[in-house]
KEPAKOL-991676 format. One record per residue (C-alpha): residue number from 1; residue in one letter; x, y, z. Coordinates in Angstrom, 3 decimals. Layout:
<rs>
+--------+------+----------+----------+----------+
! lumvex ! kelo !       px !       py !       pz !
+--------+------+----------+----------+----------+
!    NUM !    A !        X !        Y !        Z !
...
+--------+------+----------+----------+----------+
</rs>
This chain:
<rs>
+--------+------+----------+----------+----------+
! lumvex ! kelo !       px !       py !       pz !
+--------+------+----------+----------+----------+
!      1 !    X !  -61.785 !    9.431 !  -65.456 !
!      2 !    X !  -59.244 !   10.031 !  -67.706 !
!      3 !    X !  -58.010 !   13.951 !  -67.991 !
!      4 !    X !  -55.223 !   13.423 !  -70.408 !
!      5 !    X !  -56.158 !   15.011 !  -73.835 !
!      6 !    X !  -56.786 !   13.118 !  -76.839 !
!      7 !    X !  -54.335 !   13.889 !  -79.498 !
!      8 !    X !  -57.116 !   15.145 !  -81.995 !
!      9 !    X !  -57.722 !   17.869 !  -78.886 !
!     10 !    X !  -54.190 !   18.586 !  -78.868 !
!     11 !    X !  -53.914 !   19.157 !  -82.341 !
!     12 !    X !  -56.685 !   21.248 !  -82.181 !
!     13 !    X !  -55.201 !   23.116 !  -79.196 !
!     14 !    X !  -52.301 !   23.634 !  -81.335 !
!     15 !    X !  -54.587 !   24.728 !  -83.908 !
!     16 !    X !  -55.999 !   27.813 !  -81.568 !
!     17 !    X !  -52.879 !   28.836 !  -80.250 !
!     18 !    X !  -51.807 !   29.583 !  -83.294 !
!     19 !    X !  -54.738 !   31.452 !  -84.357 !
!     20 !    X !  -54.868 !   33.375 !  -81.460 !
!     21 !    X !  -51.625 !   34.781 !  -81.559 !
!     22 !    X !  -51.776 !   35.532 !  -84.915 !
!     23 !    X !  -54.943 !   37.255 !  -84.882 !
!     24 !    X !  -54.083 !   39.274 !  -82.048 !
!     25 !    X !  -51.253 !   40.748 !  -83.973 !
!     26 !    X !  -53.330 !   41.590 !  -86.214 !
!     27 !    X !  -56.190 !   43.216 !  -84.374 !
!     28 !    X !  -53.413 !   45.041 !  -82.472 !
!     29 !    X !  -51.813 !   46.575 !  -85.684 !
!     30 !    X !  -55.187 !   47.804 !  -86.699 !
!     31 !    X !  -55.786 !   49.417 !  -83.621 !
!     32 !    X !  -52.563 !   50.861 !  -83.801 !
!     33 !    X !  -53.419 !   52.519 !  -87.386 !
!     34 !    X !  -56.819 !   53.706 !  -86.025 !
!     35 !    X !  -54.711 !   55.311 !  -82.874 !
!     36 !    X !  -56.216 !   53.576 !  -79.933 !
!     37 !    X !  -53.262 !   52.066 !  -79.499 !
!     38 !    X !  -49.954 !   54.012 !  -78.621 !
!     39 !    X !  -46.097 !   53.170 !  -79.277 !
!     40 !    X !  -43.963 !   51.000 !  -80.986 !
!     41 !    X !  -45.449 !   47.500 !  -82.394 !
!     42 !    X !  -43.247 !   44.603 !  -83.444 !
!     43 !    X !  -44.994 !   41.953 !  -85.396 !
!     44 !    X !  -45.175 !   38.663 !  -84.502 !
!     45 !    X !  -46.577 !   37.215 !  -87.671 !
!     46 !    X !  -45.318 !   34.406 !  -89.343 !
!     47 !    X !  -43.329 !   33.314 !  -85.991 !
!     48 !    X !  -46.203 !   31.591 !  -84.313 !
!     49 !    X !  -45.211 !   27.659 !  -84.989 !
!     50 !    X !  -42.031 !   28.453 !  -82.981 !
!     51 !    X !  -43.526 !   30.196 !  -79.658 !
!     52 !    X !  -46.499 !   27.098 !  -79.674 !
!     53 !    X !  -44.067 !   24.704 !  -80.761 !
!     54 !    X !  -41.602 !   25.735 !  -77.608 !
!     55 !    X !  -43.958 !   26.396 !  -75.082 !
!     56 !    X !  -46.301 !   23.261 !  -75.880 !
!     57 !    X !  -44.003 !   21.253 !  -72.886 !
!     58 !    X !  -43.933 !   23.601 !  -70.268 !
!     59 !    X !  -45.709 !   24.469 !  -67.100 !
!     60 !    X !  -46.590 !   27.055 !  -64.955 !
!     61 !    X !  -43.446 !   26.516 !  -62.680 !
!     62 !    X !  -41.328 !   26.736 !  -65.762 !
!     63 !    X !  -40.268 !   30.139 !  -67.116 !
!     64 !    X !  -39.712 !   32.165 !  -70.032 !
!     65 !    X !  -38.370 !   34.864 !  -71.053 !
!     66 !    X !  -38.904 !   37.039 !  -73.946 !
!     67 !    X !  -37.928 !   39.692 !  -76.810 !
!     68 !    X !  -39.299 !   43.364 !  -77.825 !
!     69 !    X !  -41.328 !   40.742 !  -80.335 !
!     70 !    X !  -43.357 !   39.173 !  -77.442 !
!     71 !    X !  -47.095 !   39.138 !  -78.488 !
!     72 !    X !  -46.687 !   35.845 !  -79.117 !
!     73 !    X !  -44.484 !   34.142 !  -76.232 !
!     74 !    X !  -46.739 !   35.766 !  -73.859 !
!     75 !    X !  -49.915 !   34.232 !  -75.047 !
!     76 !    X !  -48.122 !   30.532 !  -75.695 !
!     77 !    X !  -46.634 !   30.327 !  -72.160 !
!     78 !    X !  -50.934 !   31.465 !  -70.942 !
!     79 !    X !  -50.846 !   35.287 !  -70.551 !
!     80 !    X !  -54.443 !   36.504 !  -70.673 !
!     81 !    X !  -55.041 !   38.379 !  -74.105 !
!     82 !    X !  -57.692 !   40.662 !  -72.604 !
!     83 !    X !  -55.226 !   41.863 !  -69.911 !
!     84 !    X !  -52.301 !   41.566 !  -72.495 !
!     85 !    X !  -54.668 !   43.958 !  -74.616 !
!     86 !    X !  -55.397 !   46.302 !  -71.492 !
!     87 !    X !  -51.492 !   46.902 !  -70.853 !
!     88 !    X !  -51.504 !   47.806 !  -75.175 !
!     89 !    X !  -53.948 !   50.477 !  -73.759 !
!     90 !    X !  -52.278 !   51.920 !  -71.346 !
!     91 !    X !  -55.340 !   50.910 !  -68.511 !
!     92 !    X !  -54.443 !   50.086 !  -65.438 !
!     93 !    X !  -55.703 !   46.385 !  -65.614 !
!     94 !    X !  -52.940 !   45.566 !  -67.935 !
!     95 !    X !  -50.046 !   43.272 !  -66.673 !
!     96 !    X !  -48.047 !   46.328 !  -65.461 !
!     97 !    X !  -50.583 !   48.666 !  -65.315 !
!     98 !    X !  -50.722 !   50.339 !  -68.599 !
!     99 !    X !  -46.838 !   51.518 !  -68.145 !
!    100 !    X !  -45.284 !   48.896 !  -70.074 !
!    101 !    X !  -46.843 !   48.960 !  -73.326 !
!    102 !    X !  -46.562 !   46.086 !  -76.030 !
!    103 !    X !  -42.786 !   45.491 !  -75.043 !
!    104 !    X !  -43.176 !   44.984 !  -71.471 !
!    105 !    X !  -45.508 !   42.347 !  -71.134 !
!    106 !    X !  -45.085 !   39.594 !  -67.936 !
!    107 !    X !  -46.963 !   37.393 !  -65.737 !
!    108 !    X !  -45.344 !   35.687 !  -63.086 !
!    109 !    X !  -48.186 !   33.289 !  -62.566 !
!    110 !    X !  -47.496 !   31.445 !  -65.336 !
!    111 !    X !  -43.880 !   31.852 !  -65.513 !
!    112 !    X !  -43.599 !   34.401 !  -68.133 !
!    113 !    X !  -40.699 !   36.432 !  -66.506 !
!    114 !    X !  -41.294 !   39.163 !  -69.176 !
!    115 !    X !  -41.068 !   40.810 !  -73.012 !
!    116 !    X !  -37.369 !   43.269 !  -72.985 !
!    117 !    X !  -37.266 !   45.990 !  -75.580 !
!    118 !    X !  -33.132 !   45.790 !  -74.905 !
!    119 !    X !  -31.640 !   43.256 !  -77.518 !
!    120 !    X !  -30.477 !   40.028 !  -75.932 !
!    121 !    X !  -31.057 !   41.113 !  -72.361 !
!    122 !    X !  -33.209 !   38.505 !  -71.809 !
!    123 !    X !  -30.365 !   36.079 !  -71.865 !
!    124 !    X !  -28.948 !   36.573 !  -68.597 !
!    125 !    X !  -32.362 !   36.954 !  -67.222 !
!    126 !    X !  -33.007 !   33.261 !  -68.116 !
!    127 !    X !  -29.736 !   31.939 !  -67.059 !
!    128 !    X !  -30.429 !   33.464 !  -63.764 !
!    129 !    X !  -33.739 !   31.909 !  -63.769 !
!    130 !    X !  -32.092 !   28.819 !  -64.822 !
!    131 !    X !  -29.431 !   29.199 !  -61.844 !
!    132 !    X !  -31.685 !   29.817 !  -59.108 !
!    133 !    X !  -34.371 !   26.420 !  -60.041 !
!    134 !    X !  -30.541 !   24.209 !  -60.247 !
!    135 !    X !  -29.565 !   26.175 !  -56.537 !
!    136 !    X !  -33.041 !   25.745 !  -55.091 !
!    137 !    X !  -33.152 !   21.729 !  -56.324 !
!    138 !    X !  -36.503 !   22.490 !  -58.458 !
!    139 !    X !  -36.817 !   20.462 !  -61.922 !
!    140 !    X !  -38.080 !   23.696 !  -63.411 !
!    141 !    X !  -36.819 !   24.665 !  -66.858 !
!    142 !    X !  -36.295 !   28.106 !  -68.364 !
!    143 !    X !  -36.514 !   28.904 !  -72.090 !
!    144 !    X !  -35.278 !   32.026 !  -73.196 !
!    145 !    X !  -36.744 !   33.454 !  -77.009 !
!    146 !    X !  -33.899 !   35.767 !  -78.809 !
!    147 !    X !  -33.663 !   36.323 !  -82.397 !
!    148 !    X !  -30.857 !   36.562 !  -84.920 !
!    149 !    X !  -29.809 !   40.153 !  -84.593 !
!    150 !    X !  -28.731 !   39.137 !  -80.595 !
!    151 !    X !  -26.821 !   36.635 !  -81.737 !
!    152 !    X !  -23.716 !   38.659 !  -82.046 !
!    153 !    X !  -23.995 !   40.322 !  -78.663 !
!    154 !    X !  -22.111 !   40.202 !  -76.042 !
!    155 !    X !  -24.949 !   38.932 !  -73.471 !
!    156 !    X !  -25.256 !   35.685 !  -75.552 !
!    157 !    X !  -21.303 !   34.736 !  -75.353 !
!    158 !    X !  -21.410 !   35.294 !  -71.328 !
!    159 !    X !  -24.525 !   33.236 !  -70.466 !
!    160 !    X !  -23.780 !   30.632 !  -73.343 !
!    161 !    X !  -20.586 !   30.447 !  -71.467 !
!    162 !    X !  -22.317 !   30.383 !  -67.987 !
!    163 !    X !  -25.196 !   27.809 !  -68.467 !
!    164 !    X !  -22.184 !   25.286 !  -69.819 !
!    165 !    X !  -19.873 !   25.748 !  -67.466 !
!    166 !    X !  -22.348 !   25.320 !  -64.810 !
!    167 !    X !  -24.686 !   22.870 !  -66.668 !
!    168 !    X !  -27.931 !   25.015 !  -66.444 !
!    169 !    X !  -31.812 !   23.390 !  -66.794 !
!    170 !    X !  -32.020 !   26.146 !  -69.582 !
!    171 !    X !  -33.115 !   26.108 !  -73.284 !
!    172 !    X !  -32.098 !   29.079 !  -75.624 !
!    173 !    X !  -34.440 !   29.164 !  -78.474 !
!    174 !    X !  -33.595 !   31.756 !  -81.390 !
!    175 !    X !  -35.759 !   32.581 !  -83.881 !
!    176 !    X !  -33.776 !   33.019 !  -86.815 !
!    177 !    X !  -36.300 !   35.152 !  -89.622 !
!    178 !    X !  -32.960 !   36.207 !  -91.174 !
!    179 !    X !  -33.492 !   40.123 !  -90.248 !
!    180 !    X !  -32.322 !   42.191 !  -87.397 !
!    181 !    X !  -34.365 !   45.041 !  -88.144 !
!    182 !    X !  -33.532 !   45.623 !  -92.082 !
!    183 !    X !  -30.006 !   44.131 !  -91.888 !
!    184 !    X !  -30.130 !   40.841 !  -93.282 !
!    185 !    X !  -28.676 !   38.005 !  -91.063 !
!    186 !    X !  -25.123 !   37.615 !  -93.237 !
!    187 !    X !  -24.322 !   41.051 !  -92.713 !
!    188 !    X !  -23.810 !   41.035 !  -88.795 !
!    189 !    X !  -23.354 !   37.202 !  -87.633 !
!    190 !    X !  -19.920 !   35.888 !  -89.025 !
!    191 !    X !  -20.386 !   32.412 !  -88.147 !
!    192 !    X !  -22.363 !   29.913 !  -90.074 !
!    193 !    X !  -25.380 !   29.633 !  -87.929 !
!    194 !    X !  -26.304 !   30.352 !  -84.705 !
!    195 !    X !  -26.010 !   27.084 !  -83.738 !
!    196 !    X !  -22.307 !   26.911 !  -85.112 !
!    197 !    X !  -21.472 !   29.301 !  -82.011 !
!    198 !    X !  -23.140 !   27.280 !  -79.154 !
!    199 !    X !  -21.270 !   24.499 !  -80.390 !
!    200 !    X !  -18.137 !   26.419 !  -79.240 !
!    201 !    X !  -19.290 !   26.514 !  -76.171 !
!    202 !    X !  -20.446 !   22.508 !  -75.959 !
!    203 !    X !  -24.839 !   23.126 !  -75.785 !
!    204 !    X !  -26.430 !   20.459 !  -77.343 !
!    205 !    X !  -27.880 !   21.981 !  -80.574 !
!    206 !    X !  -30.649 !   21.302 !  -83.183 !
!    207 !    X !  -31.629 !   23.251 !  -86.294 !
!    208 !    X !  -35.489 !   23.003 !  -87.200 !
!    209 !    X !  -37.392 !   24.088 !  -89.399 !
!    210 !    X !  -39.282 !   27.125 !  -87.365 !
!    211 !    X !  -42.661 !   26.860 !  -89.488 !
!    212 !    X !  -43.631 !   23.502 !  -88.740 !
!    213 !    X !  -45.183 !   23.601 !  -85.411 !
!    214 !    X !  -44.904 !   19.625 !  -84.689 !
!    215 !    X !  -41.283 !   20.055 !  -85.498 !
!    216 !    X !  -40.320 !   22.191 !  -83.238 !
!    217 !    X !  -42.468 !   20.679 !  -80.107 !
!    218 !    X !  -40.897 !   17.244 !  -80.678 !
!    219 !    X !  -37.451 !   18.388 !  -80.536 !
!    220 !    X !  -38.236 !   20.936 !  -77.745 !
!    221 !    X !  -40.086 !   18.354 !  -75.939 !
!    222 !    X !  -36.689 !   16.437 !  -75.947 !
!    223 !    X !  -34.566 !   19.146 !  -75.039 !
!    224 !    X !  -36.614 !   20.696 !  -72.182 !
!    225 !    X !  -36.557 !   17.236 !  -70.514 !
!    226 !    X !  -33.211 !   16.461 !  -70.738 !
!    227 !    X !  -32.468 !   19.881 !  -69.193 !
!    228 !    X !  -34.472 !   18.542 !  -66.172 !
!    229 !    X !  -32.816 !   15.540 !  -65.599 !
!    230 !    X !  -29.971 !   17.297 !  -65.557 !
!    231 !    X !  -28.503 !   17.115 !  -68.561 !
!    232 !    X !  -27.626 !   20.998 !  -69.127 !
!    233 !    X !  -28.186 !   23.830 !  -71.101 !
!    234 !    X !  -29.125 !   23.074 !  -75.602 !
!    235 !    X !  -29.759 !   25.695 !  -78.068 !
!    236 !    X !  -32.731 !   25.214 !  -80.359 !
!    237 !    X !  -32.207 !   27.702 !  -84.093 !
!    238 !    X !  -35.631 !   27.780 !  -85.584 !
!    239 !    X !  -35.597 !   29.142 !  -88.913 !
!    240 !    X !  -38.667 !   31.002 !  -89.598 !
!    241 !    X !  -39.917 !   34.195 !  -91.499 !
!    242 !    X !  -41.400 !   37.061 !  -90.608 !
!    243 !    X !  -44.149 !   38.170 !  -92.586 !
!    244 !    X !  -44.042 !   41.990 !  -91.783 !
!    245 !    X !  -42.211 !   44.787 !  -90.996 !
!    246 !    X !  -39.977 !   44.820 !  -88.631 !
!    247 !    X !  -42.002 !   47.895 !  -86.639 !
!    248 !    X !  -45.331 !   50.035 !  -86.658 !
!    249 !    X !  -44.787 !   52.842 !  -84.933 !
!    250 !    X !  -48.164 !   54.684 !  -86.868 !
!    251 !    X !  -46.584 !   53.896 !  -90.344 !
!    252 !    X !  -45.045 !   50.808 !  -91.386 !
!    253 !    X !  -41.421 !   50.478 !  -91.291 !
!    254 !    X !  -40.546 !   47.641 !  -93.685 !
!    255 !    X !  -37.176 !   46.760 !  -95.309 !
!    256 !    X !  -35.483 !   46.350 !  -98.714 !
!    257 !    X !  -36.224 !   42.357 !  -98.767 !
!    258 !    X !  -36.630 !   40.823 ! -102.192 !
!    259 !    X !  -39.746 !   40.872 ! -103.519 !
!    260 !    X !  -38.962 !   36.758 ! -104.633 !
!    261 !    X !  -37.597 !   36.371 ! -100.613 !
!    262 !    X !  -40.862 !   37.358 !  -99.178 !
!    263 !    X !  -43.499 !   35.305 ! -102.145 !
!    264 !    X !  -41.651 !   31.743 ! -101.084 !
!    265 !    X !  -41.548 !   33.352 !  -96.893 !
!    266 !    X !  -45.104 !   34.029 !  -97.194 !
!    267 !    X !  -45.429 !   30.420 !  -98.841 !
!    268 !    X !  -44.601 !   28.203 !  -95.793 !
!    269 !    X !  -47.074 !   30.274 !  -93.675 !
!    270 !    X !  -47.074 !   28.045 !  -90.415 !
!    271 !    X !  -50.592 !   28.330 !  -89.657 !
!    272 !    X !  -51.998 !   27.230 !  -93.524 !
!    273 !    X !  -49.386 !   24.766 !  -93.368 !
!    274 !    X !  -50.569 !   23.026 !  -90.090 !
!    275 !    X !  -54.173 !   23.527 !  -91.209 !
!    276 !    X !  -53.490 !   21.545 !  -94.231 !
!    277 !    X !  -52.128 !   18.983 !  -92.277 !
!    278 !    X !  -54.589 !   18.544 !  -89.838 !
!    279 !    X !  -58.044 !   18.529 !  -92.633 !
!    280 !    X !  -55.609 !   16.182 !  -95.269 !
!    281 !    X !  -53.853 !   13.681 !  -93.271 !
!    282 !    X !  -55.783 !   13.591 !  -89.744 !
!    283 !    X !  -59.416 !   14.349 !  -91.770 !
!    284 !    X !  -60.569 !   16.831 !  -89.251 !
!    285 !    X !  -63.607 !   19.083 !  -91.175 !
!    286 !    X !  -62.728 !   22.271 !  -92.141 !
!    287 !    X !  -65.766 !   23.463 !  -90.221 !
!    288 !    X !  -64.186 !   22.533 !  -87.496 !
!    289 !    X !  -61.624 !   24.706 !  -87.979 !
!    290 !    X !  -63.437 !   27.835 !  -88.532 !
!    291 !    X !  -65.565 !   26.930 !  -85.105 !
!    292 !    X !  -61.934 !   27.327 !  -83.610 !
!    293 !    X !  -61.172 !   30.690 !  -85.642 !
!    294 !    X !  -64.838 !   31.589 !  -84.484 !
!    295 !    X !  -63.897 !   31.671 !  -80.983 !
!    296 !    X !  -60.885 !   33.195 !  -81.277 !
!    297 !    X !  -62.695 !   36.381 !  -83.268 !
!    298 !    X !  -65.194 !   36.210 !  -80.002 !
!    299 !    X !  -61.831 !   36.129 !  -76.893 !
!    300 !    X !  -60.080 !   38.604 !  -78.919 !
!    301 !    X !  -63.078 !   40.857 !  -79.194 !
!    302 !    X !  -64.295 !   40.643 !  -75.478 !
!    303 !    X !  -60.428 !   41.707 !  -75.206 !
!    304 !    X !  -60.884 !   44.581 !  -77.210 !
!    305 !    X !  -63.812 !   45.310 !  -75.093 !
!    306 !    X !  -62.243 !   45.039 !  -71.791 !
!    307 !    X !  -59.245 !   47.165 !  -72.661 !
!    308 !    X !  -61.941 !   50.273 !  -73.808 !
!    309 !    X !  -63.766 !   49.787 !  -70.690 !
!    310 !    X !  -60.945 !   49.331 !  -68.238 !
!    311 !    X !  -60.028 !   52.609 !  -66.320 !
!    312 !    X !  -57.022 !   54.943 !  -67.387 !
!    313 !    X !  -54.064 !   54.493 !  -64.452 !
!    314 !    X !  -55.061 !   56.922 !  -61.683 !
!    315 !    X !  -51.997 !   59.643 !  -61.072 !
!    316 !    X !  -50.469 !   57.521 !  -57.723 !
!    317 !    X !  -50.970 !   54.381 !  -60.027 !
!    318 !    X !  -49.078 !   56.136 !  -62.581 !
!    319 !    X !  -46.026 !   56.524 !  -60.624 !
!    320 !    X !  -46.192 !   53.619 !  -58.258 !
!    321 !    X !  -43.098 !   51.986 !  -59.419 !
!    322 !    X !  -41.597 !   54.491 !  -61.331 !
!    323 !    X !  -39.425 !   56.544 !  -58.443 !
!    324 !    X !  -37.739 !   54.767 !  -55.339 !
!    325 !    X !  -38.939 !   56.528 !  -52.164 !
!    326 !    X !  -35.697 !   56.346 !  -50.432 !
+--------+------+----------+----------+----------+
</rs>
């Protein structure tokens, strides 16, 4: 028997991924207005093409790691949303036990090494990751997600500079919405484009368009196996928009973007886009579709669900963790 999926599944794969993550977004900012959720929120919306698109070519022994924007990563590289929803809570069934909170999120299992509210700290985190699978002889990759307002850090220089010197299996994928925060991108990043400064430091780079979602796989798909052959380290600039704020913390926190900006962002929504393509030029029925969005409403319910029924962290859960007891 044959297990390899049919390229109309994939597509339609594809299709639910991208559904999923944006609807849990979604259902997570509601929550967070009604106050059953707690904290800081960062919206993934409009980014989802690039996470699916990234992650379509990696396994479980690959890793990732991730920004204070992570929703999205966590669910393309196969975090569960219902435990992903329980850690929102604050229950202890959540991925680290209800103490993390939306920025926090990781599960080893599947080689998501983790969400970090500290910008561009997951850089180093993946060329470690990256070091250890080239020391250990594994063909394991690391991706590492960082957006535009890291770029001018100083964590990026060091393990851009790391990764080529020692030709590291590692892919360094930056989402490029054009914000950091409210700043818009020309008003902190000097140099043309992000992928202008990896070229300094010799990664192979490519420039997609971060809202087509077959786009990005197919050059991903390239990069992440030339990185394990062994053929180093390539930076991937997907330029994408995102759709909200840049925060909810119990009010929106949105910034002074043109009006004109955000009509033509909101435009070249990924998911419409990849729906369009899939019902015009592959013929797949629109009812199809909505079976898909269907069971999406249903997992991210039964999430919901799970998360209200799961039990608050008991007081030694609480601070397992937390304190060394040396």
């Amino acid at each position: 028997m044959n297990d390899v999926p049919s390229p109309r599944a994939q597509m339609l794969d594809i299709y639910r991924q991208l559904r999923l993550i944006r609807r849990f977004d979604e259902v997570i900012l509601d929550l967070r207005r009604d106050g059953e959720v707690d904290g800081v929120v960062h919206p993934y919306l409009g980014q989802e093409a690039v996470a699916v698109g990234v992650c379509a070519d990696l396994g479980p022994a690959d890793s990732l790691t991730s920004t204070h924007r992570g929703h999205g990563h966590s669910i393309a590289k196969g975090a569960r949303p219902d435990r992903m929803m329980a850690e929102l809570f604050g229950r202890s069934t959540g991925y680290c036990g209800g103490k993390g909170g939306s920025m926090h999120v990781a599960d080893f299992s599947v080689g998501m090494l983790g969400a970090n509210g500290i910008v561009a700290a997951g850089l180093p985190i993946a060329t470690g990751a990256a070091l250890a699978a080239q020391m250990t002889g594994s063909d394991a990759v690391t991706v590492c997600m960082f957006g535009d307002g890291a770029a001018g850090a100083g964590p990026v220089h060091e393990s851009f500079n790391i990764a080529a010197l020692w030709q590291l299996p590692v892919i360094y994928v930056c989402e490029n919405n054009g914000w950091a925060a409210g700043n818009a991108m020309e008003s902190t990043f000097a140099p043309e484009s992000v992928a202008a400064l990896a070229n300094v430091y010799g990664l192979t780079t490519e420039i997609v368009d971060g809202n087509d979602v077959l786009q990005v796989a197919a050059v991903a798909s390239r990069l992440i196996a030339s990185a394990r052959a062994g053929g180093g380290p390539a930076l991937i600039e997907a330029r994408t928009f995102r759709q909200a704020g840049h925060a909810y913390r119990g009010t929106d926190v949105t910034e002074a973007r043109d009006p004109e900006v955000v009509r033509a962002g909101m435009e070249r929504d990924p998911i419409a886009r990849f729906a369009r393509h899939l019902t015009d030029e592959l013929g797949i029925e629109p009812a199809r579709l909505a079976e898909l969005d269907a069971s999406v409403e249903n997992e991210l319910t039964a999430a919901v669900e799970f998360a209200r029924q799961s039990p608050w962290p008991t007081e030694e859960e609480a601070l397992k963790d937390v304190f060394d007891d040396q």
